[in-house]
C-alpha positions, 0 to 999 in steps of 0.5 A, a space after each residue: 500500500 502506498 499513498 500521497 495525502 491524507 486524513 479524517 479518523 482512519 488509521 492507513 497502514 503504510 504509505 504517503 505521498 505528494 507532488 511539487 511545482 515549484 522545487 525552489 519554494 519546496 525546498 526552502 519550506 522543507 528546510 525550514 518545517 523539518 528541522 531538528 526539534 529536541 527543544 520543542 516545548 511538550 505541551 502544546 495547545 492545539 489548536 493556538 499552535 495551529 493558529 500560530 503555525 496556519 502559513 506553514 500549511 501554504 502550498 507547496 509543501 503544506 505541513 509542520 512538525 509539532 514534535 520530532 521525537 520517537 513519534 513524529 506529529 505534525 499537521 498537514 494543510 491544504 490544497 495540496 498538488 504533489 504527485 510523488 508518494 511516499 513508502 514506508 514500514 511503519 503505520 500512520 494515523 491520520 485525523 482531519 482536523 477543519 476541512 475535506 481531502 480525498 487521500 490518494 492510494 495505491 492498493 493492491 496495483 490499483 489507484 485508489 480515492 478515498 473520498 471524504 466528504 466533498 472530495 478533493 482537500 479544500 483550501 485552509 485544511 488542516 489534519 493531523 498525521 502521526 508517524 514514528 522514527 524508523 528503526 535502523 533495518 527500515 528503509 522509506 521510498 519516494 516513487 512517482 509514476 507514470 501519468 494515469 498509471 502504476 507503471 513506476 517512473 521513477 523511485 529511490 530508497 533510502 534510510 530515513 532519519 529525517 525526512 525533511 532534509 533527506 527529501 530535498 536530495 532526492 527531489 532534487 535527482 528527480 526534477 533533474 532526472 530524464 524521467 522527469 523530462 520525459 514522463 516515461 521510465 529510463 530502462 537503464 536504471 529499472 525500479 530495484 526490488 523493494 526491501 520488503 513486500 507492500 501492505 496487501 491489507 485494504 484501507 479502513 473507510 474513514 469514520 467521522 471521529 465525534 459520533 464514534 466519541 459519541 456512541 462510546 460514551 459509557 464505556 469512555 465514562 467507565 473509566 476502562 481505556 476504549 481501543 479505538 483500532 485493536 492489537 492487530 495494529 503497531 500504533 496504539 489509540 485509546 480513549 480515556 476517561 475519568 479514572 489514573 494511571 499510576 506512575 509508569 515508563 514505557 520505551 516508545 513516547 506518548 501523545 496525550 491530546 485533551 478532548 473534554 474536561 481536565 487532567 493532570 500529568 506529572 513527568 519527572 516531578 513537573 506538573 502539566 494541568 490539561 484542559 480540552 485542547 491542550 497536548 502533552 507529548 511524554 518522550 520515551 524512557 520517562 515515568 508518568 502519572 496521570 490523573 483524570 477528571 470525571 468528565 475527561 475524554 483524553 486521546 492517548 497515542 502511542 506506536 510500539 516498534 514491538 508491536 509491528 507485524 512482518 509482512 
């Protein structure tokens, strides 16, 4: 599975991609959207984050980081017109924010629109993408293909540690490339065998994410965490009500976003009260203690590498 752009509650197994007019102007944003972030601030309001950040969702590239850590979150603007697309191991979890797309896959040797709502992502979208660091033994990919077609015009592999300047490269080599000049593939330099087997599992259809809120809103109330996708998934997403978690540490970061009603984390002795949308990343490696109020609704995410499955 392959994809190029994104979004609404769906989790898409594997896969991205877009396309850029003005290489320049590309560069320069990926330049400035990707750059390392060790110092960025745990808690985050979203949605004044957002506001501050809205011209880092301008075309051509059209997304930021909020954090760049274990996990990777960040959020995509629209329109967006980029053609390449984007391989990867690992899963993302994709939720539209403001606005409608239609995410644009490659399934099973076919291309695949999965509209949502009114189709195509209007001007002044927004969505949230979330990706984890890959481990050294993977390998991302960035293909375009033959107009109207999954013939392969053109693809590089590479390890990726950060996409941001790795990308600049390798769009680079293909606007140069004679490929690019003549739309059709060079058989002097054939597509090499991919390092592993592309994802045969079909893309879940986007839900509308309040109305699944909704409907599990006993069990949210509960207190008992509600899995929103399953085990069979590396990337863990739960709802969580009213109830604590008792001090813990786990290998892998988690992303606490506050939907409803308050909360309080305490990481490393300092204290971080949310209340409805403020975030808190918790890095990797570090104890936490979370208590929730009794009209909590918090998302918790979280992408275990020992919870990926071989293909």
């Amino acid at each position: 599975m392959i994809r190029e752009f994104r979004q609404s509650w769906s989790l898409r197994l594997r896969r991205r991609g877009r396309t850029a007019p003005d290489l320049l102007k590309l560069i320069t944003y990926l330049l400035i959207g990707f750059v390392e972030m060790a110092n960025e601030p745990l808690f985050v309001n979203v949605s004044k984050w957002i506001s501050e950040n809205e011209n880092a969702f301008l075309p051509p590239v059209c997304n930021k980081l909020m954090h760049f850590r274990q996990l990777n979150i960040m959020f995509v603007g629209g329109p967006n017109t980029r053609k390449d697309y984007h391989i990867e191991e690992g899963e993302e979890l994709f939720y539209q924010i403001h606005g409608d797309m239609c995410l644009k896959i490659v399934e099973n040797g076919k291309h695949k629109d999965i509209h949502i709502r009114e189709g195509e992502r209007q001007a002044k979208t927004v969505g949230l993408v979330v990706e984890r660091r890959r481990l050294l033994t993977e390998k991302d990919a960035l293909r375009y293909y033959v107009d109207n077609s999954t013939e392969i015009l053109w693809e590089r592999w590479f390890h990726c540690k950060n996409l941001g300047t790795q990308l600049v490269p390798v769009i680079k080599e293909f606007f140069a490339s004679e490929e690019h000049r003549t739309g059709k593939p060079n058989p002097a330099d054939p597509p090499k065998k991919a390092p592993f087997p592309l994802n045969t599992v079909s893309v879940m259809a986007p839900f509308r994410f309040k109305d699944r809120v909704d409907g599990l809103g006993a069990d949210i109330a509960s207190g008992k965490p509600v899995d929103m996708f399953g085990p069979e998934f590396e990337t863990e997403v739960l709802l969580l009500g009213p109830g604590e978690t008792n001090t813990t540490k786990h290998e892998t970061d988690r992303w606490i976003w506050q939907l409803e009603g308050s909360s309080e984390v305490t990481l490393n002795g300092e204290k971080f009260n949310l209340t409805m949308g403020d975030s808190v990343l918790i890095p990797e490696k570090n104890e936490y203690h979370w208590k929730r109020s009794k009209d909590c609704i918090s998302l918790f995410v979280a992408q275990d590498n020992d919870r990926k499955k071989p293909f």
